[in-house]
N, C-alpha and C positions, 0 to 999 in steps of 0.2 A: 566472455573469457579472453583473457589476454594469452600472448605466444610469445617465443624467442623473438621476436623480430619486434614486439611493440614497447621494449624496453632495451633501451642501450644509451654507453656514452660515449659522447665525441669531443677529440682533443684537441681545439684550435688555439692554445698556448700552454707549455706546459715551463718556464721557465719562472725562477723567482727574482727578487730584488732588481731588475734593470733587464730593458729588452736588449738580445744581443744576436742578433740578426746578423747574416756571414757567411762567406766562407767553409769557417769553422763548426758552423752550429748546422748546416744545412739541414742533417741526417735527423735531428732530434727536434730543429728548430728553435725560432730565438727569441717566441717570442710570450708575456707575461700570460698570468693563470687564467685562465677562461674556456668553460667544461658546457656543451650541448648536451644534457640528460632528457632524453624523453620518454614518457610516458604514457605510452598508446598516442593521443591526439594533444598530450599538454606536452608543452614545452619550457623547462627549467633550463634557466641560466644559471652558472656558478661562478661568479666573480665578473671582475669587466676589466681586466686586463687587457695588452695589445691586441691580446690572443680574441678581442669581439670585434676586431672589424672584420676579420675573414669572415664569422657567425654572420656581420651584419651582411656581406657582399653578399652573400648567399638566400639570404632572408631578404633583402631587397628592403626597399623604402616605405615597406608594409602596406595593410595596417597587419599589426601584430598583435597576436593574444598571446603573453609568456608571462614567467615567476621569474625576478632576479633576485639570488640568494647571495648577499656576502658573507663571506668567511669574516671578513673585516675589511677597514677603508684605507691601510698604507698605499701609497700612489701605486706600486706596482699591480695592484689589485684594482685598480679605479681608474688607470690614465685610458683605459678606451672608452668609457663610457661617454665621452662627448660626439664619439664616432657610432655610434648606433643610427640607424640611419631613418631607424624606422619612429625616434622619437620627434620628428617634425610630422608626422600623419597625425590629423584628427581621430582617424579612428581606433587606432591603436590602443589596446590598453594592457598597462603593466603594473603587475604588482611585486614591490619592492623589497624585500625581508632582510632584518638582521637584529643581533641580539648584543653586539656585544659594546657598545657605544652607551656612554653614562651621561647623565643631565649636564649640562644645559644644551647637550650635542645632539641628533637623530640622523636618521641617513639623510631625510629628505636634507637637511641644515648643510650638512657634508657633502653630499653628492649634487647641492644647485649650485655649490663653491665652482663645480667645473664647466659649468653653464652660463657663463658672463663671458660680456664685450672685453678686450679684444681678444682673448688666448682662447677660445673655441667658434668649433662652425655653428652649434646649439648654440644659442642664446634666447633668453626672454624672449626675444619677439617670434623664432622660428619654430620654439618649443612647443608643439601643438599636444603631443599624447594626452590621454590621461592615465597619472598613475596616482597607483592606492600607497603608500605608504605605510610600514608594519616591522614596529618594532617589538622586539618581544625578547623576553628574558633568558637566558641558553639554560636549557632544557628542558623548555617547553618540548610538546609534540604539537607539530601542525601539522593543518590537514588544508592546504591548497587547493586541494579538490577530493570528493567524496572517497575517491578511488586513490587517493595517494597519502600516505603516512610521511611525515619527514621528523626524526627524534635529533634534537640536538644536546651537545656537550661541549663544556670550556675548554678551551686547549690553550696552553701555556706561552704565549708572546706579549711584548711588547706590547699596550694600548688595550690587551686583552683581542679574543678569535673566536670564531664560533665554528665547532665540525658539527657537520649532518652525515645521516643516516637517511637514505630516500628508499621506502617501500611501496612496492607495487608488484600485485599478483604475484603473490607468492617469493618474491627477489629482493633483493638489496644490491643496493651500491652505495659507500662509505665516500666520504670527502674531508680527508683531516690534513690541513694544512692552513694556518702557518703552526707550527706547535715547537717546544725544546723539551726533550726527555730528562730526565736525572739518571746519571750514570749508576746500573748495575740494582735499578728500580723501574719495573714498568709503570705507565701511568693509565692507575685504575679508569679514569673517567673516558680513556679512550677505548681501553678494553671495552666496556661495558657498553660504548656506544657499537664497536665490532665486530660484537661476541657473534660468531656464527654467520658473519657477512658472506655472500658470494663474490662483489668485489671492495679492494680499498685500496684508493686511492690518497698517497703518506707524503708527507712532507719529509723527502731525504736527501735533502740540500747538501747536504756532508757525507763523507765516510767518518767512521768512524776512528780512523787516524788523524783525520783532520777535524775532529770536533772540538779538541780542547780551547782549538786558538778561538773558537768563537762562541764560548759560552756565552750566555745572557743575549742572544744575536734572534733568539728565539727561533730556531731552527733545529730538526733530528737529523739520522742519519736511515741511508740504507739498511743497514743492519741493525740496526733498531724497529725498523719497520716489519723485517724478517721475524724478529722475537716475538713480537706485538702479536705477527699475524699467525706465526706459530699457535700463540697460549692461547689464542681467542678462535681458534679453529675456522679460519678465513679459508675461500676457498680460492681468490686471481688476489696477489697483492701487488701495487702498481706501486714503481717508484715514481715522482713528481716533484715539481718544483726544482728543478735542477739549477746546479749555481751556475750562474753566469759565467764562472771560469774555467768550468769545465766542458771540453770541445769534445767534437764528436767521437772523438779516437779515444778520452777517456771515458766518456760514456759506454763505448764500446766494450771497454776492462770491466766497468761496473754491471755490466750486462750478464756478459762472460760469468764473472763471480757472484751473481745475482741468482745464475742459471743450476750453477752448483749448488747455494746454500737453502734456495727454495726451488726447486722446480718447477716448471710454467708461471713463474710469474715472469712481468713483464716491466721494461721501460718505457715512460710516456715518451710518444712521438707525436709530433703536430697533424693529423688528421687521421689520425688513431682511431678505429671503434671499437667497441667492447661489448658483450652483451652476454649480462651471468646469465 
């Protein structure tokens, strides 16, 4: 029997398109997507943003048994993964997942791109792990381990994204980011993958007064996240992926109007936990 305490997630980067580290950012943090979901004794990675080397400092030089899941491979989602620390251990072993990557590409093809002489500490010779490699088509359901369900959905960006749904004992936690809405239409494939979530976690890089200027940027907004999680009867809806422009004093306004338009939901902060 699983409990409150053997599933939760943790937020060691919640920012999108460029780390922006500061001053300014302190309160919210500055640095890219990367989510510690665990699951009783498994351990789920979500992206590998800046946001995995604090993950790695923490986790140590392994060996490590975890699931890394991408959303997708644009750099802001991919520039920490040459800083995982625990990929030079022999014993370590990781399995890699993602869906949304078309022939003649795969993650393994994409993600040894950051694993070469000179511009990282991982290279061919230090790379000891072993990882599984698992590419699979967006909306499959996978099952990483007996006890955990993961349902995925396309979501609408650039190069194409994959959101998950991670079930375990009886909960759900939602992970939809990078995505772009169409105004004054929801978008069914994400409902459906968060019909009834306890949490969701949304890509709302924008307000919604500032959305026009960056259509096709493949990005939503706060309040679109609100509507979403309204119709789909969510129960913590989590803003994420914050733009890099916005510092912590606006963040703070969005919070504020955050707090009005859904009540208890929350804004991602860099070492954040959560547990539906």
């Amino acid at each position: 029997m699983s409990n409150a305490d053997d599933f939760f997630v943790r937020f060691w980067g919640v920012r999108g398109s460029v780390p922006c580290p500061g001053p300014d950012t302190v309160r919210y943090g500055g640095n890219t997507s990367c989510l510690e979901i665990r699951c009783g004794d498994h351990l789920l990675i979500m992206d590998a943003g800046t946001g995995l080397r604090g993950l790695s400092d923490t986790l140590g030089a392994g060996p490590l048994d975890a699931d890394l899941f991408m959303t997708h491979t644009h750099l802001d989602h991919v520039c920490g993964w040459p800083y995982l620390q625990a990929l030079t251990n022999p014993a370590t072993t990781l399995t890699a997942w993602s869906g949304h990557l078309k022939a003649p590409h795969t993650l393994e093809s994409v993600l040894e791109r950051f694993l070469k002489d000179p511009a990282t500490p991982v290279n061919d010779e230090t790379l000891a792990a072993a990882i599984a490699w698992r590419d699979f088509a967006i909306g499959d359901v996978l099952e990483p381990h007996t006890d955990v369900v993961i349902r995925t959905a396309p979501l609408n960006h650039p190069n194409g994204a994959s959101g998950y749904r991670v079930e375990f004992g009886g909960r759900s936690i939602c992970y939809i980011t990078d995505t772009e809405h169409e105004i004054d239409k929801l978008d069914e494939n994400v409902l459906g993958l968060i019909k009834g979530a306890d949490v969701v976690i949304y890509d709302a890089t924008y307000t919604d007064e500032e959305f026009p200027k960056f259509i096709a940027w493949g990005h939503s907004t706060w309040e679109e996240g609100v509507r979403l999680c309204d119709a789909a009867d969510v129960r913590t809806f989590v803003v994420f992926h914050h733009d890099p422009g916005h510092n912590d004093d606006t963040m703070d306004a969005i919070s504020g109007e955050l707090e009005i338009a859904r009540p208890g939901s929350v804004v991602a902060r860099e070492g954040m936990v959560l547990r539906p």
